[in-house]
N, C-alpha and C positions, 0 to 999 in steps of 0.2 A: 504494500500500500504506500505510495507517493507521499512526503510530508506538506502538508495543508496549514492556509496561511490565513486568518479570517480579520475582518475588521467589525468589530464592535461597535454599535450607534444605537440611542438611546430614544425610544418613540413612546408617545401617552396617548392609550385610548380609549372612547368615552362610547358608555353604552347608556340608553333610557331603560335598559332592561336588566344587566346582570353585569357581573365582573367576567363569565366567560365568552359573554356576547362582548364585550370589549377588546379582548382579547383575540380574540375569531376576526373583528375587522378591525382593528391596528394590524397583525399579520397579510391580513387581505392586501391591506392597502398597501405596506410596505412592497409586498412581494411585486406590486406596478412599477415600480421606478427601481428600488433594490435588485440586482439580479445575483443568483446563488444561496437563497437563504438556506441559514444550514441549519439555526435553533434560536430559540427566545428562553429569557429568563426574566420571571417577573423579578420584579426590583422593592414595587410598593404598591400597595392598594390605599385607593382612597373614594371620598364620595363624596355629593352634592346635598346637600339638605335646604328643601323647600322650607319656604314659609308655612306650611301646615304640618312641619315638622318629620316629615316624610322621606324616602330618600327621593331624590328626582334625578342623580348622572352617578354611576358606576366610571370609576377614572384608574386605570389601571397605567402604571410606565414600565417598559420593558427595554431590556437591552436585547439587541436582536443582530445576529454573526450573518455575516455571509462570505462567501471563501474569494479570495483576492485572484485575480485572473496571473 
């Protein structure tokens, strides 16, 4: 197996619905302009709290590798 060279970049993203619906499209999205994704690692979870005290944005940051040409 070839030795493998990745660059680590750090993306936040935000779901109305869950922390793995956040997750599911901040990878989505990277992998449009990103090319080679190789893994993600969540980093932090956080959330949004409406004014009815509720939650209203799932906010997930990840660092996400992709292998260097």
């Amino acid at each position: 197996m070839p030795d493998r060279t990745y660059k680590v970049t750090q993306i936040v993203g935000t779901s109305s619905t869950s922390f793995e619906d956040a997750i599911a499209g901040a990878v989505k999205r990277a992998a449009k302009t990103l090319h080679g994704l190789a893994w993600f690692e969540v980093a932090e979870f956080r959330g949004a709290i409406g004014k009815n005290g509720k939650v209203e944005e799932w906010q997930v940051k990840l660092d996400v590798a992709f292998r260097l040409d």
